[in-house]
C-alpha positions as CSV (number, residue, x, y, z in Angstrom):
1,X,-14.1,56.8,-77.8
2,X,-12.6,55.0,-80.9
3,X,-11.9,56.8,-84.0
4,X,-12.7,55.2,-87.6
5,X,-9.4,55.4,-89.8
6,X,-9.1,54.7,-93.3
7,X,-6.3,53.7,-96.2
8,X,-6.2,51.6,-99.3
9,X,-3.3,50.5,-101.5
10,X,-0.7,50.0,-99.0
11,X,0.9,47.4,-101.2
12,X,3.6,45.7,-98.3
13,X,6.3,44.4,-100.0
14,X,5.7,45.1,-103.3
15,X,8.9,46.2,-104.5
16,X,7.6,47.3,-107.8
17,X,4.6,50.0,-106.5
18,X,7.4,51.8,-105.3
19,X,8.6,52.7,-109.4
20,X,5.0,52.7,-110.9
21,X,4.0,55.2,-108.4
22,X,7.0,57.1,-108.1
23,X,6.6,56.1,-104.0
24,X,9.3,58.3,-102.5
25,X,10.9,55.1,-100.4
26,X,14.1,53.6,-100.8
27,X,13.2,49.6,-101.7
28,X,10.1,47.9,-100.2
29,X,12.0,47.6,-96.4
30,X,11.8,51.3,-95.7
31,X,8.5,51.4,-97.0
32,X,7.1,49.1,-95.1
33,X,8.8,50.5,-92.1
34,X,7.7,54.4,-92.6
35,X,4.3,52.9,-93.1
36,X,4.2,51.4,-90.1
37,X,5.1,54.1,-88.6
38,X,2.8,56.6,-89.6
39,X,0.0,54.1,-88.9
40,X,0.8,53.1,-85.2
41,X,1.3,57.3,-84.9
42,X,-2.0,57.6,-86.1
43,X,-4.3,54.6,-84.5
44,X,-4.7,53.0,-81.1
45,X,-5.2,50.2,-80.1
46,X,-8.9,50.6,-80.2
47,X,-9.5,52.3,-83.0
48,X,-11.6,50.7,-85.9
49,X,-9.1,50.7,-89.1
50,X,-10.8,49.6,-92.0
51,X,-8.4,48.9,-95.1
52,X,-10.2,49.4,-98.2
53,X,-8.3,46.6,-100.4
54,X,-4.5,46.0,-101.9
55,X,-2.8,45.5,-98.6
56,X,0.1,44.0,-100.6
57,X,0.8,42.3,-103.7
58,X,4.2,40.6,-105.4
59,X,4.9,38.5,-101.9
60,X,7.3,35.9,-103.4
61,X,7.5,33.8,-100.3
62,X,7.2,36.8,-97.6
63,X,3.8,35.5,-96.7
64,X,5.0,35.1,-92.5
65,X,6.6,39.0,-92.5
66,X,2.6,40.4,-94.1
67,X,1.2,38.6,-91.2
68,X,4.1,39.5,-88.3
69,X,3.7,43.4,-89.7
70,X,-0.8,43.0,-89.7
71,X,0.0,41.9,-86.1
72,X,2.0,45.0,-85.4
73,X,-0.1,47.1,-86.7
74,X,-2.7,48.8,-84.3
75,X,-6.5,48.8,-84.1
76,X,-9.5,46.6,-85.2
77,X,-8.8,45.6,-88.5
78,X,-11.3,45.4,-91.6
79,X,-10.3,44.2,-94.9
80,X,-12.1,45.1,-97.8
81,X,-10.5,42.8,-100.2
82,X,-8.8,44.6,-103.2
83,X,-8.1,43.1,-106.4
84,X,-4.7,42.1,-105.5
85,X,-5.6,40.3,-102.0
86,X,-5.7,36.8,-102.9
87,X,-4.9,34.8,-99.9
88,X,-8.2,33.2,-98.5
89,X,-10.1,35.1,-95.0
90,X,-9.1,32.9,-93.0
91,X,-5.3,33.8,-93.8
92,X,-6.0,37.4,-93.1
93,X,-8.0,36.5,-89.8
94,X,-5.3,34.4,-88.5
95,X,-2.8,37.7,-89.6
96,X,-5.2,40.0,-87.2
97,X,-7.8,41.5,-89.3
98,X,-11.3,41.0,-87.7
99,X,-13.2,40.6,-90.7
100,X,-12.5,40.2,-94.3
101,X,-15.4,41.7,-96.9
102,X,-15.7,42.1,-100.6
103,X,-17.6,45.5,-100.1
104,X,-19.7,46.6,-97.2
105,X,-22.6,49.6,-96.2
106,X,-22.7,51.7,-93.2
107,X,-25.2,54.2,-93.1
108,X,-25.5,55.8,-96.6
109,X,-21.4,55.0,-97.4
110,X,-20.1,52.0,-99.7
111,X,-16.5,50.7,-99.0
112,X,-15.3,49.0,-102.0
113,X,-12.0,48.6,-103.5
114,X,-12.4,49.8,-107.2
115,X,-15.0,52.7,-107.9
116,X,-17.6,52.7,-110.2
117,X,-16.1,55.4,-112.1
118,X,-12.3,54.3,-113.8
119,X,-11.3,55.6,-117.0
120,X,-10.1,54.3,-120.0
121,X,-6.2,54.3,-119.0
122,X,-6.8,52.7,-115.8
123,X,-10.2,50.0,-116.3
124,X,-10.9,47.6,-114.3
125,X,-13.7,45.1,-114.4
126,X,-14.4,45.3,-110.7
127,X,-16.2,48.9,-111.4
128,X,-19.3,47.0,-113.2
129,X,-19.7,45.6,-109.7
130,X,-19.6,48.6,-107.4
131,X,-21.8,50.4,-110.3
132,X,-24.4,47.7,-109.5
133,X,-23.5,47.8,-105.9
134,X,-24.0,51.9,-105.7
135,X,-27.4,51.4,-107.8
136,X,-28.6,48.6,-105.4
137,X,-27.5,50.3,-102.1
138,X,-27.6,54.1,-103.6
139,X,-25.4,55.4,-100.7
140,X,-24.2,58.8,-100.5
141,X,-20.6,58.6,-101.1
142,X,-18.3,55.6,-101.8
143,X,-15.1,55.4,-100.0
144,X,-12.7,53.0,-102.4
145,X,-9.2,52.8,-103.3
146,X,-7.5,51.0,-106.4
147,X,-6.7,54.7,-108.4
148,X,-3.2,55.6,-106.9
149,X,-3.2,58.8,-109.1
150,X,-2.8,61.7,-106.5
151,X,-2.7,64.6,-108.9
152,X,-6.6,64.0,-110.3
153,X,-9.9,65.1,-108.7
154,X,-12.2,62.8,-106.6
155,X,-15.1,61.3,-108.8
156,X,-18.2,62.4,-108.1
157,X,-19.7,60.9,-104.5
158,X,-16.4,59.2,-104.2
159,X,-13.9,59.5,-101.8
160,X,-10.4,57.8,-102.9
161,X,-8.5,56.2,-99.8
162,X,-4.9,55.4,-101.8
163,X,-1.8,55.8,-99.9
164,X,-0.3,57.6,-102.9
165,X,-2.7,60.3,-102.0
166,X,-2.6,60.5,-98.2
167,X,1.3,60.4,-97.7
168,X,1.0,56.7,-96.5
169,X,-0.9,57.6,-93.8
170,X,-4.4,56.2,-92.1
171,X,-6.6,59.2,-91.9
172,X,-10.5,59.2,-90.3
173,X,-13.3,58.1,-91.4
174,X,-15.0,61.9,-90.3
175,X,-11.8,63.7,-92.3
176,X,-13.1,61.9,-95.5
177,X,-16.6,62.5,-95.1
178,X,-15.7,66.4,-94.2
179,X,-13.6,66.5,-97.3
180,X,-16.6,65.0,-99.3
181,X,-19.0,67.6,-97.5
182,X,-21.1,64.7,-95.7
183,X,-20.0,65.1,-92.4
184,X,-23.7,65.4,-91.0
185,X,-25.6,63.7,-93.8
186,X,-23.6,60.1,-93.4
């Protein structure tokens, strides 16, 4: 049976992530290539992997190697687009993701990119949207990405899917709603 993995945040080639978050790669090559990694040791082939927004951002003309390393990359691919994913759906569709969505429910969970719930030193605009979203759909958790902080809590009935905080690596859908303490209510 297919698993459900999750990441956000993986910026590809962004060169510059790799100083603002204090990533612990070498230049955006060997990022992208322990990234890979550790996703194609974690997902099959089969395997649902939904990536909950900021798959890249700073390209500068590497547009063809995003969409050669999406087609490397295993599973059945979701993109919840993040605010730094810019190229249109049909761009990522022809790259290998099977659908590209600004948010989406399943059950009682919302995937969206920004939460509803950002601070002051990191706002965004996006979280007036999921706020409306989360009072529309009123899920029990929301599973987002955008924050890369990994050295502060989760927000209340949120569940934060950055790379930064995962070691660069997909984990399950089921380890998120465990760690969240929803496992049977979701």
């Amino acid at each position: 049976m297919a698993d459900v993995f999750l990441l956000s945040d993986s910026h590809f080639f962004h060169s510059n992530i790799i100083r603002y978050c204090n990533r612990p790669f070498e230049g955006k090559d060997k990022m992208n290539e322990e990234m890979e990694k550790r996703w194609s040791l974690m997902v099959n082939n089969d395997d649902i992997f939904i990536h909950v927004g900021d798959l890249t951002a700073g390209l500068k003309g590497r547009k063809d190697d995003l969409k050669a390393l999406i087609g490397r990359l295993p599973g059945r691919k979701v993109l919840v687009r993040g605010n730094h994913d810019h190229m249109k759906d049909e761009w990522y569709i022809e790259a290998g993701f099977e659908r590209v969505v600004d948010y989406f429910v399943a059950g009682n969970v919302l995937f969206a990119h920004v939460p509803d719930v950002v601070d002051s030193t990191h706002p965004h605009p996006w979280a007036d949207i999921t706020k409306k979203l989360r009072e529309h759909h009123s899920p029990i958790l929301t599973i987002h990405g955008h924050d890369h902080r990994a050295n502060i809590p989760e927000y209340d009935g949120h569940f934060n899917c950055a790379a930064d905080r995962h070691a660069y690596m997909p984990f399950t859908l089921k380890f998120a709603l465990e760690r969240s303490g929803l496992s049977e209510k979701a």
